[in-house]
C-alpha angles and dihedrals in degrees: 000000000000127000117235124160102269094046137290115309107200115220107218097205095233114257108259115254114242120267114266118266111231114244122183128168114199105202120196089237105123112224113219087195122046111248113229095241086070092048094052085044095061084046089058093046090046086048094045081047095243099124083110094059088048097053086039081059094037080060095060085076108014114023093178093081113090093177151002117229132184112240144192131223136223083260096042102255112144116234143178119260129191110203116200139212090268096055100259128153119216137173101250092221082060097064096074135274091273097063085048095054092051092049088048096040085049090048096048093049085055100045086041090059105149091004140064140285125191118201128204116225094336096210107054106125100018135107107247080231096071104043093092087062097045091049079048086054097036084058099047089053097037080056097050106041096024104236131175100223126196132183142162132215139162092197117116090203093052092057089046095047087049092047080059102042090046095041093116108046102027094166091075088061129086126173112201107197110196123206146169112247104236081211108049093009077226108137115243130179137227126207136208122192136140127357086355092059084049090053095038093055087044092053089039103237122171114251097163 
């Protein structure tokens, strides 16, 4: 309270405002210049001392590459390098839209720490082979930052893959099928989780 001549006037201190939930859309355009944001994202993991973790993921689909550096051209614009076992310096956006995707997809679990990313056909990009091991990574970094994470697919090898990755805690997976209503032409959604993801993947039923 504080006095003032016509009485006291009391001086309520504001409620703070909640913290602001992370939000990150990764879209499947493939950049053919790497945005800023991702640039000040590898900063952050260099900083945080994960590099280690991102070329681990880089390896999923392309083990030769031992780092990531941050170089300069001729007309001093910064760039992504990957640099390989062999020494070897390339321009990360040479190494195919896969090992992009994966960079990206590394970069935005870590940016969307304690918040949410949605994710655009997951697997575009990206070898079928390797999707079990992706869906392995995505857990582990949904776990632990937490992280809400949504994508969409309409590949029948992505959901499987996912089904495998997810076998043993299939409480932290839900499958969303979307479809058009033959009656209103309105679009509805079904959703498996659970025991009845468990029962839709036994009898077979399509979920995609």
């Amino acid at each position: 309270m504080q006095p003032t001549p016509r009485g006291l006037v009391t001086h309520e201190n504001p409620v703070p405002p909640k913290p602001r939930l992370n939000c990150i859309i990764e879209s499947t355009q493939f950049q053919l210049v790497t945005p800023i944001a991702y640039m000040q994202r590898y900063s952050d993991i260099v900083r945080e001392g994960r590099k280690q973790e991102l070329t681990s993921a880089i390896n999923l689909i392309l083990p030769r590459v031992k780092d990531v550096e941050i170089l300069t051209d001729q007309a001093g614009e910064s760039y992504l390098s990957a640099v390989t076992k062999t020494g070897n310096q390339l321009p990360l956006n040479d190494l195919g839209g896969g090992v992009v995707r994966l960079f990206r997809l590394f970069l935005d679990f870590f940016a969307s720490r304690n918040g949410m990313l949605l994710a655009d056909e997951i697997e575009n990009g990206i070898h079928y082979s390797v999707l079990r091991d992706i869906w392995n990574r995505a857990q582990t970094w949904m776990r632990d930052w937490d992280v809400q994470f949504v994508a969409t697919t309409h590949s029948a090898e992505c959901i499987n893959a996912a089904l495998e990755a997810f076998a043993d805690n299939p409480e932290d997976l839900s499958i969303h099928k979307l479809f058009e209503d033959e009656d209103t032409g309105r679009i509805r959604a079904v959703t498996f989780s659970g025991e009845a993801l468990e029962g839709a993947c036994e009898l077979n039923w399509e979920v995609r």
